[in-house]
N, C-alpha and C positions, 0 to 999 in steps of 0.2 A: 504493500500500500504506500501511498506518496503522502509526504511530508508541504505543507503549504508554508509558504513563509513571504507574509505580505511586509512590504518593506525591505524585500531578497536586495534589491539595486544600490542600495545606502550604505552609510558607514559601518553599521554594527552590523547589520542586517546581510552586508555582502560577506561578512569573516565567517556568519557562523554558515551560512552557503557553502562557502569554501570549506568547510571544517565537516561539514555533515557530510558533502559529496566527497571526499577524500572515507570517509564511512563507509559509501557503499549505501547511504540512503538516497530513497528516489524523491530527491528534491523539485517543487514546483515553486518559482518565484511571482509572485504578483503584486504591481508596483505600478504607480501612476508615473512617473519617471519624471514627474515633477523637478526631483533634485538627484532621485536615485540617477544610476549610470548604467548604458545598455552593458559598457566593456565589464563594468564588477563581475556581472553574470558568467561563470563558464559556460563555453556554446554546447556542452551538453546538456544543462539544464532549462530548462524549458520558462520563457518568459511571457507572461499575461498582463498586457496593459489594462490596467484597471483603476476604477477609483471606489473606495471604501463606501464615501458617501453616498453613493449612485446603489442604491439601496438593491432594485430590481435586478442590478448586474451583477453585486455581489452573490445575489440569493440561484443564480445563472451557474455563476462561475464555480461556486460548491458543490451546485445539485450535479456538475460534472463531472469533477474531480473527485470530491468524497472523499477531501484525505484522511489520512487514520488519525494527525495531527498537524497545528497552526503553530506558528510560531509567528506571532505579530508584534513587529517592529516600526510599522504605517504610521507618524503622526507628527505633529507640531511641534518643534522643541525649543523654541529661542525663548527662555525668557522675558528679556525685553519686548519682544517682538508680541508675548503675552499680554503684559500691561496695558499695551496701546491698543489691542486689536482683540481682547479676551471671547469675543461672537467665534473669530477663525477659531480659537481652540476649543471651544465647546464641539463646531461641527466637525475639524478635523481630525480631532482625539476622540470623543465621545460618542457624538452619532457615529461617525464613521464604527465603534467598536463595538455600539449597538446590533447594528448591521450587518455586523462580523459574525458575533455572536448567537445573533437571529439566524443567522445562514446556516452557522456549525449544528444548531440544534434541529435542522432541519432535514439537512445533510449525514446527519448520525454521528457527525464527531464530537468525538466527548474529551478532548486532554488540547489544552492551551496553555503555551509560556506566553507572558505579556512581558515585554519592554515597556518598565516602570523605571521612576527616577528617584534620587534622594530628596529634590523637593517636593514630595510629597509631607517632608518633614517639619521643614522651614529653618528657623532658629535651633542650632545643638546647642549654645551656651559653650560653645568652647572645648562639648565634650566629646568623645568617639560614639556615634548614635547607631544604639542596637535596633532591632525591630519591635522593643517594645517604647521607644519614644513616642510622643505627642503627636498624631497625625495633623497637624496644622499649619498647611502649605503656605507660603507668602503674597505668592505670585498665582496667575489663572494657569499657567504650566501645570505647577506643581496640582492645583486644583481640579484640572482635566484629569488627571492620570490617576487622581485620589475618584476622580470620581468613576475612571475606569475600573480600580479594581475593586469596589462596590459593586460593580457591574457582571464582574467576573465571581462573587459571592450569591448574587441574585439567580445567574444562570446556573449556578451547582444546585441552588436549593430548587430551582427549576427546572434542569433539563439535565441533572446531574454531569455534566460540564466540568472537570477537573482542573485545576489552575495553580501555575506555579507564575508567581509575579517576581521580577527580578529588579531590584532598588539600585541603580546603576549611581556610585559619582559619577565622575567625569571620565569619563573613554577618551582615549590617547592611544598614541602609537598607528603603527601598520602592523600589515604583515611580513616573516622577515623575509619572504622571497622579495620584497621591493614591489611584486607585481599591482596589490592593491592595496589602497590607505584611505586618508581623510581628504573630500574635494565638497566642501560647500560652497553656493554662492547665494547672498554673499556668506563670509565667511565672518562666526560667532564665535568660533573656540580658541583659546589662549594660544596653545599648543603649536597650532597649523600657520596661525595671525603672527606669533614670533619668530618662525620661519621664513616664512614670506617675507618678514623685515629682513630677516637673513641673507634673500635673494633678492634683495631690494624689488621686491615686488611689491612694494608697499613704504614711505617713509619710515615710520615708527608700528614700536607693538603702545599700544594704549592698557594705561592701568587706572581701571576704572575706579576711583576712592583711593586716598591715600592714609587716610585718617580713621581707617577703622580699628578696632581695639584687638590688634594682632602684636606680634613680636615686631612689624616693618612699618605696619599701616594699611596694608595691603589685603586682600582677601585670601583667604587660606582654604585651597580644595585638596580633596584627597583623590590622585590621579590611577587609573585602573587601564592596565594596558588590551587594547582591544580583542589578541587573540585570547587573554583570558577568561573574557566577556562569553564569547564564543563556547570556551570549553562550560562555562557555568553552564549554558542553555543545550549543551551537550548531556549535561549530566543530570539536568532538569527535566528532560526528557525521556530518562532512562527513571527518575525516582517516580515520575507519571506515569509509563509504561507498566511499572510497577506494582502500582497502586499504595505507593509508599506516601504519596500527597493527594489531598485533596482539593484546598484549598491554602497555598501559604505563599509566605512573602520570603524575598532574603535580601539583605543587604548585598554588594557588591564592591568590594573598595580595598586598599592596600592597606588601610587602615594607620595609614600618616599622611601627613599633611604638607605641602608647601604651598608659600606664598607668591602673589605674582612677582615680584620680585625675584623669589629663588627661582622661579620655573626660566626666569627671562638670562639670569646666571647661567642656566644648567644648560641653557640654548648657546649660548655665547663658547663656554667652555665644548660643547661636543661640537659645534659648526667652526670654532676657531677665528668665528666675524666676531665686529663691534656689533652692538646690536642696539639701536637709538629708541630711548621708552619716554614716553609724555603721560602726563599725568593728566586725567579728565575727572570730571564730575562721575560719582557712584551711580550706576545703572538703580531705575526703579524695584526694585523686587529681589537682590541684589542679597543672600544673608552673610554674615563677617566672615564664617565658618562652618565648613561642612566636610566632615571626618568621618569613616564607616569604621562601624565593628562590623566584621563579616565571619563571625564567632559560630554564628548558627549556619551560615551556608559550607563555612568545614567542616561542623559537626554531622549537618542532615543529606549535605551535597556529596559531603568529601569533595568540596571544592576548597583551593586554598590559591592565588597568587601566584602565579613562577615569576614573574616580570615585575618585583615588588622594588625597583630600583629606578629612582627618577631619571638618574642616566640613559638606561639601558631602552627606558622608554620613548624618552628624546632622540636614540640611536635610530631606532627602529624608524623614527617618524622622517627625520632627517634622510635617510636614505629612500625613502618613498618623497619626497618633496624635492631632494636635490633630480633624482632620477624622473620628476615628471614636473616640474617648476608649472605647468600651467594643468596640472590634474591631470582627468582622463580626456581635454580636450583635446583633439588632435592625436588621438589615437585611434586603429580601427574600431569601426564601428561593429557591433553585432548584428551576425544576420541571423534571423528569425527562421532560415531555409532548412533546421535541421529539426521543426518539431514537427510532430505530424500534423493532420490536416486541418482537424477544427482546432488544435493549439495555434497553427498558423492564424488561424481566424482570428483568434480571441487575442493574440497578439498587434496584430493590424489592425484594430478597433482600437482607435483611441479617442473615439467621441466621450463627447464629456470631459476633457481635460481638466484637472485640477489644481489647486496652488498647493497641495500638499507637500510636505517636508519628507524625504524619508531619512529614517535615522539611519 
């Protein structure tokens, strides 16, 4: 049986692609390609333009497939981009997962990993936040994906729907073939943004606040390298398969902390550039610090970190940005000629287009 994984073309989304099909699972990607990327896709696996929201396509798209398991990655994730625009995350996080959800229980599948975040947390206070902290998001972000995995509770006690939800900090790095990394436009994440200064593709990396109540002033995330990411949802899938979860959450994080400041050090030192940083105004929704215990996902997952070094993470990403300075553009494109016949179809429908984000 095939594996669906909406969100397949995006950041996180394309690692754990790559990680499942090196498995031997028959992966199906489905993705508005909004932000995803045809080339993340390897041409053996099968690509589906689709959009979440588009309610009657998704319910389409399942009834054909039927996979045995989703791994949805599909949604909104800037932040800021929250605050200003909180209607987009409602429909592009929420209904869209509604819709998802509606379909799996229709389609007969019963076992979902969601791509969740840590702000669904908000404020740690400074401290490493287990899963049993304060659910009380900041931002409409954090607030969409809190009210996703609500949603993922409702359909268990509904349509017995099993659900592992995965509390991501901040995902960094590539993978270490160099072949696929991080390429948004435009581009929100620290990591990628200090790079780019690196290749002066960009003046300066911007540090949002300098005066928050850190060791620097700076804001302090705790950074997770993405093929870790990958394996967590490997293994999430294997305690579903199981029947070892029902319905649970984990944190996801190396469980330390650096500041933008040291991230922008730790760029300088592995690229061997100067790397020119301005100081801006703190982003709305913006918390001082956010640090994971990820206690319970080695205890329940036996997942645990290989990539727990800010360096080693920096390396990885460096090597994927030095070796593609302008992303996946201008690279071949994917052709769609290798899936069979109604997959062709349902890949060449791209009516409906969407502004969606894929992670």
């Amino acid at each position: 049986m095939s594996v669906l994984v909406t969100g397949g073309a995006g950041y996180i989304g394309s690692h754990t692609v790559r990680r499942l099909h090196e498995l031997g699972e028959q992966v199906v990607v489905l993705d508005d390609l909004s932000s995803g990327h045809h080339q993340a896709v390897p041409e053996e696996v099968t690509l589906i333009v689709a959009d979440l929201k588009d309610r009657e396509r998704t319910l389409d798209v399942l009834s054909k497939i039927r996979p045995e398991s989703v791994f949805h990655f599909a949604a909104s994730s800037s932040v800021s981009e929250s605050v200003y625009d909180p209607e987009k995350y409602r429909l592009q996080n929420v209904i869209a997962t509604q819709n998802l959800l509606d379909a799996m229980a229709l389609a007969g599948t019963r076992q979902i990993v969601f791509s969740s975040t840590a702000a669904v947390y908000g404020e740690s206070g400074g401290v490493a936040l287990t899963e049993s902290a304060p659910l009380n998001p900041v931002n409409p972000y954090g607030q969409s994906k809190l009210a996703c995995e609500q949603l993922l509770a409702r359909h268990y006690r509904l349509h017995e729907i099993r659900s592992i939800s995965l509390r991501y900090f901040n995902a960094a790095g590539a993978h270490d073939s160099g072949d696929i990394g991080e390429d948004h436009e435009p581009e929100t994440h620290l990591i990628p943004i200090v790079l780019q200064a690196a290749l002066d593709r960009r003046d300066a990396a911007q540090m949002f606040g300098t005066d928050y109540p850190t060791r620097d002033g700076t804001c302090v995330r705790d950074y997770v390298h993405v093929d870790d990411l990958a394996e967590a949802h490997v293994l999430s899938l294997k305690a579903l398969r199981s029947r070892r979860a029902q319905v649970a959450a984990y944190n996801l994080g190396n469980q330390n902390g650096y500041t933008v400041r040291e991230v922008i050090d730790s760029a300088a030192n592995v690229t061997g550039r100067k790397i020119r940083a301005q100081a801006a105004p703190p982003r709305p929704g913006d918390p001082a610090i956010l640090v994971a215990s990820s206690t319970l996902a080695e205890r329940e997952l036996c997942w645990r970190a290989q990539y727990n070094d800010l360096a080693h993470i920096m390396e990885s990403a460096w090597r994927w940005h030095r070796r593609y300075p302008l992303g996946y553009r201008g690279r071949a494109f994917r052709k769609p000629s290798a899936c069979a016949d109604w997959r062709s179809k349902l890949i060449m429908n791209t009516s409906r287009a969407s502004d969606r984000v894929s992670r």
